[in-house]
N, C-alpha and C positions, 0 to 999 in steps of 0.2 A: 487495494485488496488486502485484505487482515484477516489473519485466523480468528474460526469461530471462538470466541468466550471474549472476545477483545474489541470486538464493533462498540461496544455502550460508548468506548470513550472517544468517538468521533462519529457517531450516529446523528448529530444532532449540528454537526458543523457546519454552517450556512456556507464556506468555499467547496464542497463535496459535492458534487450532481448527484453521483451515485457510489455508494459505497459497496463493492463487493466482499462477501464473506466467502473462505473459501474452508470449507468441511472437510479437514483434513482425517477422520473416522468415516468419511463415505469415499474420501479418493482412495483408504488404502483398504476397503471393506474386501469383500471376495475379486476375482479378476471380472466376471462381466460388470458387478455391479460401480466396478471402479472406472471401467471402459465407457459404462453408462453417464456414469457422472461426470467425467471428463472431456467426451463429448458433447452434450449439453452444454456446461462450462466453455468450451472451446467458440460453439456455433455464438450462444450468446457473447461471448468477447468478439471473435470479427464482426459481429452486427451494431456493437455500436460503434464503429472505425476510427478509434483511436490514431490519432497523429504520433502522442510520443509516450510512451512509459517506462517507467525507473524502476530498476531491479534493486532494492538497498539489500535486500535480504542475501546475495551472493549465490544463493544455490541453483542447481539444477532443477528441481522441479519450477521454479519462480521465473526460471529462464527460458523454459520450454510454454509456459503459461504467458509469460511476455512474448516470446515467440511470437505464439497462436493469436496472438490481437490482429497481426497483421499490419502494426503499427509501421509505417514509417521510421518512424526514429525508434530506437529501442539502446537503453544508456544504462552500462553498470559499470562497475568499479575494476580497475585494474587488479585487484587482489580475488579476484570472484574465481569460481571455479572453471574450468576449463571449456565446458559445455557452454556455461555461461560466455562466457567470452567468443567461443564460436557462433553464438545464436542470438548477441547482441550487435549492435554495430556501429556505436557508439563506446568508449571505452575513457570513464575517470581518471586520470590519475591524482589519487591524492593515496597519502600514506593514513592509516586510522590509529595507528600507534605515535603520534607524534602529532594529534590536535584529537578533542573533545568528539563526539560522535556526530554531535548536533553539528558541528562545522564540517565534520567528514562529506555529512549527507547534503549541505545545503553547497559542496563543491561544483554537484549539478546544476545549481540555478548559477550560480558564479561563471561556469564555463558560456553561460547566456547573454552572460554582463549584468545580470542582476548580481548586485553586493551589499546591497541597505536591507536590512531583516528588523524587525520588532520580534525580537529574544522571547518578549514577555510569554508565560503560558497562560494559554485560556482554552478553560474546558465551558465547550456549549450544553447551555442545559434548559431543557424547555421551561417557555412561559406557564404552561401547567404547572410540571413537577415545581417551579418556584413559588406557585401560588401555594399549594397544598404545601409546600415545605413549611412556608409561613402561615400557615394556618395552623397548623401541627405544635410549631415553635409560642406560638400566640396564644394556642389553648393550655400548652404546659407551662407560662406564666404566670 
């Protein structure tokens, strides 16, 4: 799950089943219509019954929403807020001020025994949008 404006850059990433956007101008819109969308949100997260999901974000709302999965496993960091920590049950410890972010976060698969990562970054981009990019490039030559 990713705030809205931020989905493009993993929209398109062939490990993703489904990519959740979560509308943070309609969760905090008036109170029913915040109640409305939060439910909805809620009903669809227990329907597809997630096993385990990862709080990196630390806060309270991301922890009442991992919550509401009904997940099984549910994993955030020892420095997360309080809520969070009550409503997870699974519990990181790795310090974030004393290694790279990218390491902080991948502590979760390390606690799995997964330790072998390819660092490299790759952004997915459709077979479209690359065709037309090179046609685009090809016509301004």
């Amino acid at each position: 799950m990713v705030n809205r404006g931020t989905e493009e850059v993993l929209a398109y990433h062939p490990g993703i089943r489904r990519l959740w956007v979560y509308d943070y101008k309609a969760a905090k819109g008036g109170v029913l219509s915040s109640l409305f969308y939060h439910f909805r949100l809620f009903r669809e997260l227990i329907r597809e019954s997630y096993d385990t999901v990862i709080d990196f974000s630390h806060g309270d709302r991301a922890a009442l929403l991992s919550f509401m999965t009904w997940a099984r496993t549910r994993i955030t960091y020892e420095d997360s807020s309080l809520l969070s920590r009550l409503l997870m049950n699974r519990i990181i410890r790795a310090n974030p001020h004393e290694q790279h972010i990218v390491d902080y976060q991948l502590q979760v698969l390390r606690s799995y025994g997964i330790d072998h990562f390819d660092r490299r970054i790759r952004i997915h981009i459709p077979k479209q949008t690359l065709s037309s990019m090179s046609d685009l490039l090809s016509s301004l030559a």
